[in-house]
KEDOTOR-742488 format. One record per residue: x, y, z of N, C-alpha, C in turn. Coordinates in steps of 0.02 Angstrom, whole numbers. Atoms other than C-alpha are relative to their C-alpha. Example, Ala and Ser with C-alpha at 12.3 -4.5 7.8 and 13.67 -1.06 7.14 Angstrom:
# residues 2
     n_px     n_py     n_pz    ca_px    ca_py    ca_pz     c_px     c_py     c_pz
       45      -59        0      615     -225      390       45       60        0
      -42      -59       -3      684      -53      357      -39       55       37
# end
This chain:
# residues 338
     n_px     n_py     n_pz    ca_px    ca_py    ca_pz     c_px     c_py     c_pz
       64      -29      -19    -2780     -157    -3223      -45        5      -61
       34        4       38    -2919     -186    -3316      -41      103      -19
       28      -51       -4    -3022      -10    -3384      -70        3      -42
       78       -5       30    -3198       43    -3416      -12       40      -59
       24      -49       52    -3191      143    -3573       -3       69       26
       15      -72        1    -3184      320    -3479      -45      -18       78
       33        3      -48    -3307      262    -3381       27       17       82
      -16      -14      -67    -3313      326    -3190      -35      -54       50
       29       57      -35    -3314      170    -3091       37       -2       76
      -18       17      -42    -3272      116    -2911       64      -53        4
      -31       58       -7    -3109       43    -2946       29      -45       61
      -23       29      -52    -3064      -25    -2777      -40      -46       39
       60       66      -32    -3227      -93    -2736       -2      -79      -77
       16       75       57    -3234     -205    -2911       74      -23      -20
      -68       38        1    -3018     -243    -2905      -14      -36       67
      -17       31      -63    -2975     -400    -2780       47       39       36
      -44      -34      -56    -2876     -350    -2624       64        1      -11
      -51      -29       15    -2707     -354    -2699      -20       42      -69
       30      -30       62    -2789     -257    -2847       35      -13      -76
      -22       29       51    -2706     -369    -2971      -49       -5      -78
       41       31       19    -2868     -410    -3039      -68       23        7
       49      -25      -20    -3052     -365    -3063      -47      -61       42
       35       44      -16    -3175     -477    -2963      -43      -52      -40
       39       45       28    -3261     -630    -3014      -78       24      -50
       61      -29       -7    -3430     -537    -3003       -2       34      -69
      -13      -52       56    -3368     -384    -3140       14      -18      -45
        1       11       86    -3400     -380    -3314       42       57      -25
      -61      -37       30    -3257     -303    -3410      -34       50      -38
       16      -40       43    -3302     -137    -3492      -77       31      -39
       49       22       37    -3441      -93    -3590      -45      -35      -75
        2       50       58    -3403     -168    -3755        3      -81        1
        5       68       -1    -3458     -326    -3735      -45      -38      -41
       32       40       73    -3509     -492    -3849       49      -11      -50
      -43       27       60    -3362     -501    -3943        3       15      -48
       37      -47       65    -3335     -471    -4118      -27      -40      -40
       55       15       35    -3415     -617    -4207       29       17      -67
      -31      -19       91    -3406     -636    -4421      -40       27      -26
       34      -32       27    -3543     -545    -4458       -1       69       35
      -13      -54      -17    -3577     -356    -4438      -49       10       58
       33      -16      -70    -3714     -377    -4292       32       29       69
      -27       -9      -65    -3597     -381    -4137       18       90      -20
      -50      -88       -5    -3508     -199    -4200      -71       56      -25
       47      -30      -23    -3684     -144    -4230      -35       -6       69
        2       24      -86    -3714     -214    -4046       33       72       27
      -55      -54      -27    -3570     -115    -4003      -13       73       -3
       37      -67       19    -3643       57    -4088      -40       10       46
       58      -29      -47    -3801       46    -3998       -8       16       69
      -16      -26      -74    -3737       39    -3806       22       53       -3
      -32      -73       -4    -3636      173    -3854      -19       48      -22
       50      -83        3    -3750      286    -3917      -33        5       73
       59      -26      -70    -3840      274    -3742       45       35       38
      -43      -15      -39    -3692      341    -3660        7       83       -5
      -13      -92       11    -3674      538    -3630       64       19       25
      -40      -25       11    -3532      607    -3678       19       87       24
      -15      -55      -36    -3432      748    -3580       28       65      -70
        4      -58       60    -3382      828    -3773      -25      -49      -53
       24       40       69    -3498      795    -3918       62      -23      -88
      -49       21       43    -3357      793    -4018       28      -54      -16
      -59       61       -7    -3284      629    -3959      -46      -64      -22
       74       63       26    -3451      525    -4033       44      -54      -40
      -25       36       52    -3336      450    -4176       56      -29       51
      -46       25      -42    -3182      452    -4079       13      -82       64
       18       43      -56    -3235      348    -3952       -6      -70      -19
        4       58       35    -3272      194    -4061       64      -10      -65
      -41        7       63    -3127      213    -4188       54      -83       16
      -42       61      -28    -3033       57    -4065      -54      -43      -18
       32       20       11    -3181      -31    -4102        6      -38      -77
        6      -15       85    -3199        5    -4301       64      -38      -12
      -66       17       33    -3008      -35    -4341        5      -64       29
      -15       78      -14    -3018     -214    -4231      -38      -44      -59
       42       42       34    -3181     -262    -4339       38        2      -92
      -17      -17       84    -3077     -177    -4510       66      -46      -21
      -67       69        5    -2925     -316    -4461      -16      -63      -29
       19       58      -10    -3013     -455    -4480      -12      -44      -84
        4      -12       65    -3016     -559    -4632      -58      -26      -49
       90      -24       42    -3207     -537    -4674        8       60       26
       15      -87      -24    -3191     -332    -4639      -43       37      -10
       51      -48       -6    -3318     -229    -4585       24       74      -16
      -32      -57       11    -3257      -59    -4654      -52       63       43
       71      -63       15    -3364      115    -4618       26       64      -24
      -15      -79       22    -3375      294    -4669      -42       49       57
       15      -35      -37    -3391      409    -4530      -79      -31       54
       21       40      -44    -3457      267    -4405      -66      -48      -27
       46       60       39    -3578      206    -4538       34      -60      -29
      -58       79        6    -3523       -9    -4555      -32      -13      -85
       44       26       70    -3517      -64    -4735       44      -95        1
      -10       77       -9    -3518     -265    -4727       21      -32      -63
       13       26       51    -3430     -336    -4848      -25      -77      -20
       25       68       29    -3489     -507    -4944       23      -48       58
      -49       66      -28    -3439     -632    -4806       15      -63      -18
        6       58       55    -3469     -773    -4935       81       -4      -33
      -64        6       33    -3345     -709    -5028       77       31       34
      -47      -19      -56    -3216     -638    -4896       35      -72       61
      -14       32      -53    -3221     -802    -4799        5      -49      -43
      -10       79       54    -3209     -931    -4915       40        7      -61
      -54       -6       66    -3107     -851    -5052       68       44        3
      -40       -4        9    -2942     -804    -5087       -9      106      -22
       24      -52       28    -2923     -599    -5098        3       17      -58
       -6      -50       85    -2914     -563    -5291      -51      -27       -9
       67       58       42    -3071     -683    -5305      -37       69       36
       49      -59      -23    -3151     -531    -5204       14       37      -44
      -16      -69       39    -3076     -384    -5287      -41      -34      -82
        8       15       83    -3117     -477    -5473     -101        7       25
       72       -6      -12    -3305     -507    -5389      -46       69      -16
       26      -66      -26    -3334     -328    -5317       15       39      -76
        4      -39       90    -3264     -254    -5505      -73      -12      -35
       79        9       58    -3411     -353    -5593      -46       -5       35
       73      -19      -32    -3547     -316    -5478       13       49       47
      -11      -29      -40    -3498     -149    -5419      -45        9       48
       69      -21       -7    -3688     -119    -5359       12      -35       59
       -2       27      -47    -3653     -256    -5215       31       47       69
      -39      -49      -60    -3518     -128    -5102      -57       59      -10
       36      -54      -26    -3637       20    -5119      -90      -26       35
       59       10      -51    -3797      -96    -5071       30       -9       92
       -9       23      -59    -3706     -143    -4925        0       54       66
       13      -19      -27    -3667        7    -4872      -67       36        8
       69      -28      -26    -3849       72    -4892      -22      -25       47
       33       47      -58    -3893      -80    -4772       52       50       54
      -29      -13      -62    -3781        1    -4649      -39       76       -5
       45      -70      -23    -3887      171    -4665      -73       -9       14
       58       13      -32    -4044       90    -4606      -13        4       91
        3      -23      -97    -4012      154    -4415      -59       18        2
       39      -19      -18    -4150      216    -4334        4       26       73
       -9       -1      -71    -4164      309    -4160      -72       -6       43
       83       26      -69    -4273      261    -3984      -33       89      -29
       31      -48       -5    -4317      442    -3997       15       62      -41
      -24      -57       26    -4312      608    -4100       45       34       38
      -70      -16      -38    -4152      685    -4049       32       66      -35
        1      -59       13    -4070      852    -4084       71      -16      -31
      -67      -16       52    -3924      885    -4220       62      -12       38
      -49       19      -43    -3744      838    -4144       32       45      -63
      -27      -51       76    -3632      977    -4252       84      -43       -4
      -87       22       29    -3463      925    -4355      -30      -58       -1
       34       74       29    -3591      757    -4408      -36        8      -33
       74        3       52    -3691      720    -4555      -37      -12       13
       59       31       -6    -3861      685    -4553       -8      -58       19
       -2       51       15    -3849      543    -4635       32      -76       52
      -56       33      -29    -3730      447    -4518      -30       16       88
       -4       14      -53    -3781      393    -4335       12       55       70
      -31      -41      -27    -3666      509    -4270       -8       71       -6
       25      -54       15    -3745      653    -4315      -71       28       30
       35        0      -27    -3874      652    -4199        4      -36       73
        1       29      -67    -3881      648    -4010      -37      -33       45
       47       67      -35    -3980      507    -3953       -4      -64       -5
      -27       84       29    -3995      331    -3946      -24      -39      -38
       -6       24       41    -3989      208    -4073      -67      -49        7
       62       47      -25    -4162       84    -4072       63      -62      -14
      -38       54       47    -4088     -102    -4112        4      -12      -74
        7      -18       83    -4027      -82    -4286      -18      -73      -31
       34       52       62    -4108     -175    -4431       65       -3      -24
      -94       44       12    -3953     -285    -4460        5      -34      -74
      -12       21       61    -3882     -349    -4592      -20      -92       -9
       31       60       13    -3974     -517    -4564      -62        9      -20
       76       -6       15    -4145     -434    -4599      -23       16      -60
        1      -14       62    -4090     -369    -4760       20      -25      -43
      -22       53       45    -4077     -441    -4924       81       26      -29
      -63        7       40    -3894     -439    -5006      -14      -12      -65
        9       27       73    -3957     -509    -5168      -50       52      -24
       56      -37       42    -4087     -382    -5219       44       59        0
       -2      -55       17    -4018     -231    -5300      -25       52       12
       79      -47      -14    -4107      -69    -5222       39       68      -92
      -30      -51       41    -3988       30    -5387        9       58       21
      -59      -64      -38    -3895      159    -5275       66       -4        1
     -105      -19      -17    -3717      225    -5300       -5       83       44
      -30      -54      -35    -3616      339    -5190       56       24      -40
      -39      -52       17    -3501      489    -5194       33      -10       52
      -33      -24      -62    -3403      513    -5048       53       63       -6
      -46      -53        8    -3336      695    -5024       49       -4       32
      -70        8      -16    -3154      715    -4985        0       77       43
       10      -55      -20    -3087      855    -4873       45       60      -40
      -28      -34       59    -2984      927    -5028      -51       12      -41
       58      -27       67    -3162      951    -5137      -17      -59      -23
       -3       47       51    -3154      803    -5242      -34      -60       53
       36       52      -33    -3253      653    -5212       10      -78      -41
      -34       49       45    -3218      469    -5245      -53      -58       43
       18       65      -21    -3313      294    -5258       -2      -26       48
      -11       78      -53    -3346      138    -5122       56      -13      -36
      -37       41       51    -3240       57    -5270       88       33       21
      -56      -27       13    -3098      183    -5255       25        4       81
      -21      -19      -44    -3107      227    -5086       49      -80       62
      -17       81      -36    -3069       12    -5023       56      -25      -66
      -78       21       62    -2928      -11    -5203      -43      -42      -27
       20       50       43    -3064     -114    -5307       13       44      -64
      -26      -17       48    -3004        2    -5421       63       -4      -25
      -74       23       30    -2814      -10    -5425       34       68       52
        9      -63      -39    -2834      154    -5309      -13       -8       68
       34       -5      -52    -2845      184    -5139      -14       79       28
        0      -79      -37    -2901      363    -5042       -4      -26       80
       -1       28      -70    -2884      359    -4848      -75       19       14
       61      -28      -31    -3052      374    -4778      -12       21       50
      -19      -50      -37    -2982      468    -4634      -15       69      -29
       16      -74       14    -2997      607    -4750      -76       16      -53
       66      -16       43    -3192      610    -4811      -31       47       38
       22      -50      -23    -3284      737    -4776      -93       -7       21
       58        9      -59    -3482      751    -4690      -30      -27      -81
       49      -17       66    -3557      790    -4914        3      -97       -4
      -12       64       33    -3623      607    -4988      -41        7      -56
       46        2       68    -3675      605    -5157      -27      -69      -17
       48       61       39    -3815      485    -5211      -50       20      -37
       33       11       61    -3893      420    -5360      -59      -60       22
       34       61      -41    -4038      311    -5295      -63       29      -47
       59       -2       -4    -4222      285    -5339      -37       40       64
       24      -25      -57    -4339      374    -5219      -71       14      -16
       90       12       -7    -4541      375    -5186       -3       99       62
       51      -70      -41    -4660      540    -5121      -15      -34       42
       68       -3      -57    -4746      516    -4956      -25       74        8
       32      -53      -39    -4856      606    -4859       11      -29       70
       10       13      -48    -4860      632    -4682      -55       22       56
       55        1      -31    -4992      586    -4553       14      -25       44
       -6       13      -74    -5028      584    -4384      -44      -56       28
       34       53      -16    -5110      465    -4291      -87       13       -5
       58      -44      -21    -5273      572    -4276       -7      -24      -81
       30       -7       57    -5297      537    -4477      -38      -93       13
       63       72       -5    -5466      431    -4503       53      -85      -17
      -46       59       33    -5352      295    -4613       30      -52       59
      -40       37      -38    -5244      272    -4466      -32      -35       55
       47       -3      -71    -5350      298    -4320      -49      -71       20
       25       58       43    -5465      161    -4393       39      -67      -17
      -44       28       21    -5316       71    -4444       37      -49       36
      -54      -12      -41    -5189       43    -4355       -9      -64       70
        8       29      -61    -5178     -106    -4209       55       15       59
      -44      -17      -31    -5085      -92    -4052       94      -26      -24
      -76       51       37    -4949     -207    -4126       44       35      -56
      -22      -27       44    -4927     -101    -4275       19       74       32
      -13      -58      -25    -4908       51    -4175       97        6       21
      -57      -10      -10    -4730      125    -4172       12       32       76
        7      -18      -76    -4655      132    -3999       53       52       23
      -39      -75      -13    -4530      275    -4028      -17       45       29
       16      -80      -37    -4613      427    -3967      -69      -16       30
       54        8      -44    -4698      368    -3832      -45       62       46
       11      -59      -53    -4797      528    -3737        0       55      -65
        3      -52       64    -4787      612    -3921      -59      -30      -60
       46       35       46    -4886      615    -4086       33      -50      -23
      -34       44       24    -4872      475    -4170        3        6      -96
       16      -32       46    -4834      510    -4355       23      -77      -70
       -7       55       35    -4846      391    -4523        1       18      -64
       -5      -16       86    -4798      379    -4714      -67      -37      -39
       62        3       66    -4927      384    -4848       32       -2      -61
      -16       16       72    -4877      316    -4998      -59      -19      -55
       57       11       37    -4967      310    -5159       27      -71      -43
      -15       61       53    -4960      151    -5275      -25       22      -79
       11      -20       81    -4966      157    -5472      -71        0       -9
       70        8        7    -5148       88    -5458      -40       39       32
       19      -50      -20    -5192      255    -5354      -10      -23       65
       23       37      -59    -5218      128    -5193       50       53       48
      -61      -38      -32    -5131      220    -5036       15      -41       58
      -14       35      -43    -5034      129    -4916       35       44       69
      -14      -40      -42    -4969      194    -4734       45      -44       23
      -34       19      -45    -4839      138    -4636       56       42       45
      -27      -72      -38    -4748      211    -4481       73       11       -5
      -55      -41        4    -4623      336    -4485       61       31       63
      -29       12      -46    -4487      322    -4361       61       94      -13
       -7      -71       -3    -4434      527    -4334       86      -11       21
      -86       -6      -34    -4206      581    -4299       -7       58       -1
       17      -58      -13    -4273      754    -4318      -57       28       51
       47       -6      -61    -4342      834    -4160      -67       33      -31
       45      -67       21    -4523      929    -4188       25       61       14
      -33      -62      -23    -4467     1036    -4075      -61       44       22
       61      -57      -27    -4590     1161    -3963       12       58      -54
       23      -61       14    -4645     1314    -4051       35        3      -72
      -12      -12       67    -4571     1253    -4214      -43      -12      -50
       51        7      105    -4635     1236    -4412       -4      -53      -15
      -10       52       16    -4572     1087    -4401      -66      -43      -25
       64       56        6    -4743      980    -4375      -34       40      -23
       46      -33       27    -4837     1105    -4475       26      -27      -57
      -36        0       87    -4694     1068    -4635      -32      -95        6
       -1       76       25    -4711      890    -4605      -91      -29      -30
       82       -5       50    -4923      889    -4636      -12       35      -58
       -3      -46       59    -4903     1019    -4765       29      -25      -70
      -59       19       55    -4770      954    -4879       -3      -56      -18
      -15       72       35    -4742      809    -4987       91       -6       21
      -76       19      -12    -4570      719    -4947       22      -71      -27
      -32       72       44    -4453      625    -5038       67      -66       41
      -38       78      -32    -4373      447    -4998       46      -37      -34
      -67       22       46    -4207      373    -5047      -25     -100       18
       17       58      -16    -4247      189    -5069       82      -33        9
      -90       46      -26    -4068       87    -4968      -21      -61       -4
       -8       62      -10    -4136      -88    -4954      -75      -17        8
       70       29       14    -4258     -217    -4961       13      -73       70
        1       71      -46    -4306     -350    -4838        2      -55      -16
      -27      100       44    -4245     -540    -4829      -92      -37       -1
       61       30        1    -4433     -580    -4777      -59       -2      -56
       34      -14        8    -4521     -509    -4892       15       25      -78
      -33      -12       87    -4524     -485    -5099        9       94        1
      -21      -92       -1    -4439     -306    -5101      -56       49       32
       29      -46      -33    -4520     -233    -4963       44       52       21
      -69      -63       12    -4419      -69    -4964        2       52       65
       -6      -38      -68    -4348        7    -4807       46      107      -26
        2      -79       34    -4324      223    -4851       19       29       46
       -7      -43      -65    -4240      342    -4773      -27       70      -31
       38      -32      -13    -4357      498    -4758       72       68      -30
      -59      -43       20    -4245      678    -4835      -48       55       12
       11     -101       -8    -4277      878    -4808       33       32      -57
      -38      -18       57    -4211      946    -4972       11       84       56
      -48      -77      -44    -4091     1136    -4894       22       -4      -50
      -25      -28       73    -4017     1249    -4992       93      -16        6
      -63       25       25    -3848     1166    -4944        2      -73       -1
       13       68        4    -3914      988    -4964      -63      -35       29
       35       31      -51    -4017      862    -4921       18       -5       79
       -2        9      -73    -4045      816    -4710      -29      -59       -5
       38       25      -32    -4099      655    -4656      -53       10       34
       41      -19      -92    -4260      670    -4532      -34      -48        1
       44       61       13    -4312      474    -4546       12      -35      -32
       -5       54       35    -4343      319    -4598      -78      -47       -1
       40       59       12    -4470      193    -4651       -6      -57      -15
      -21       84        9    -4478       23    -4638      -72      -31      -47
       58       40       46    -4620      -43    -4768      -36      -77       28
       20       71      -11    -4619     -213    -4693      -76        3       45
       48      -17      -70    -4760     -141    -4559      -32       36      -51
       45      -29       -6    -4889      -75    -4659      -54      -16      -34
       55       12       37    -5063      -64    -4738      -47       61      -32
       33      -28       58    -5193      -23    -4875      -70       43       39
       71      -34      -23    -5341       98    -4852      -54      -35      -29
       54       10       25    -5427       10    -4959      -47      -92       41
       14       72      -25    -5445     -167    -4857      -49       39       66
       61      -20      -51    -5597     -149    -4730       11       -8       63
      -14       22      -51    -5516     -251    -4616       78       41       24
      -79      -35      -25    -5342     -142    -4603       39      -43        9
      -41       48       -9    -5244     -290    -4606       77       -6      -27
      -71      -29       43    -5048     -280    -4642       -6      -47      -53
      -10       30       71    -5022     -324    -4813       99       21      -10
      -76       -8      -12    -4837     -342    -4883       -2       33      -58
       -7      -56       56    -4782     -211    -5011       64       -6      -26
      -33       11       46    -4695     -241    -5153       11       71      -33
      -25      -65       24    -4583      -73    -5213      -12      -13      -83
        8        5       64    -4614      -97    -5396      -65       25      -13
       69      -34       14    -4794      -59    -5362      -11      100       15
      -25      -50      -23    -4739       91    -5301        9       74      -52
      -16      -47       51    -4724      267    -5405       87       34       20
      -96        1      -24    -4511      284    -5409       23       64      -63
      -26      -65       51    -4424      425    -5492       90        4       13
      -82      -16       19    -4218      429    -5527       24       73       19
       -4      -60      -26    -4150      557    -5414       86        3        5
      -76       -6      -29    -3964      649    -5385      -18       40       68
        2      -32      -74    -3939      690    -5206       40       22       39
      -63        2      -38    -3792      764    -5107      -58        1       87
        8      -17      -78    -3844      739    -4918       61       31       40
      -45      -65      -65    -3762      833    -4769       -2      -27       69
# end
């Protein structure tokens, strides 16, 4: 007997009449697509299953761990850390011999922690409310669904964004990508990490603006309009450039406003800082950011920005222009998120 994942299905109407078998008609399960050598399909896989509502929020991770450990067999392995996928090199995983990896990943440690930054470029359809016993940072830490993630075909591999991780342990102590996969000589189980991630990254100021600001209002075509919070404001990053020029592009919200909160008062009010994870394959280091809340027990996620979508105030015509992070004002930050 075939089974649906949990799912509550009609098995007697979709088994044939000796119920050996499901019908011609029925599609097996809801993980479907296969798994494929790149990390798309098991981000495939993520995003149906965030649409799915769960009878205990608890079981968010759970639920995909048969998933995670088929794609972590394989011998190009998709690893993750608390349901975030870190892809390794498939260049060098599929065509070389393993010590030619391990000797690789030693002299360019910078490659395993871009990768997994590319795997923290999620984004959700809609602002969504805290899921507890989940980080921020991590998918799973928020109850709603996933938009189609910016995959690891959209991002570059070869451009350096210069971010390392921490990963907290649930003994205190925190240990490397490097240490936590044996490119050290070491392994830690990553069964036992804990929600804390320490990063060392570059990161840019915005501002945030609503659709109602002249810049945008003016700005802005239907095409460029973000289609997340449809029936809501629509809200966008303001970045400044070295040459004082200011550029906008929209800001895709994982933190709810929320009725009768501070929230959308903090977010016009406040300056907010941006961890730069990755750069686009299209485009000369157009830098995709995930959006932070500095708390007094860490950073929070509440966003992301994709750079590839935006434009200058100063062009008459509002026309997207492509933005190069170097023009950018960047500042060397330590960060534990939560």
């Amino acid at each position: 007997m075939h089974c649906h994942e949990s799912i509550q299905t009609p098995l007697e109407a979709f088994h044939t009449n000796d119920r050996r078998r499901y019908r011609t008609c029925i599609r097996h399960g809801m993980f479907r697509g296969g798994f494929g050598k790149r990390c798309w399909p098991l981000t495939s896989h993520i995003q149906k299953y965030s649409e799915k509502a769960l009878t205990y929020q608890s079981d968010i991770l759970r639920g995909m761990l048969g998933i995670f450990r088929a794609f972590e067999k394989f011998s190009y392995p998709i690893h993750h850390i608390l349901g975030v996928p870190i892809e390794f090199d498939m260049d060098l995983t599929y065509w070389k011999q393993q010590g030619a990896i391990y000797k690789q990943y030693r002299a360019y440690p910078w490659k395993l922690s871009a990768s997994f930054a590319r795997g923290l470029c999620w984004s959700l359809q809609s602002p969504a409310p805290r899921r507890d016993g989940f980080p921020s940072w991590s998918w799973t830490g928020w109850a709603g669904s996933l938009c189609e993630w910016l995959t690891f075909e959209k991002l570059s591999a070869q451009e350096n964004p210069g971010i390392e991780f921490r990963v907290a342990l649930e003994d205190g102590s925190f240990a490397t990508l490097h240490e936590l996969y044996g490119f050290t000589g070491s392994k830690v189980a990553v069964s036992k990490t804990s929600q804390n991630l320490d990063v060392e990254a570059w990161t840019i100021q915005i501002l945030i603006v609503s659709s109602s600001y002249p810049e945008i209002s003016q700005g802005s075509t239907e095409s460029e309009k973000p289609t997340q919070q449809e029936g809501m404001r629509e809200f966008y990053a303001k970045a400044e450039l070295n040459d004082g020029t200011s550029v906008y592009s929209p800001l895709i919200l994982s933190k709810q406003p929320g009725d009768g909160s501070d929230f959308v008062t903090r977010l016009h009010d406040s300056t907010w800082d941006c961890i730069v994870l990755s750069y686009r394959k299209q485009a000369s280091r157009s830098p995709v950011v995930m959006v932070i809340e500095d708390r007094e027990d860490g950073a929070e996620r509440i966003g992301l920005v994709d750079f590839w979508t935006c434009w200058s105030d100063i062009d008459e015509s509002r026309s997207s222009i492509v933005l190069d992070d170097r023009k950018l004002l960047k500042t060397r930050r330590k960060i534990r998120l939560s």
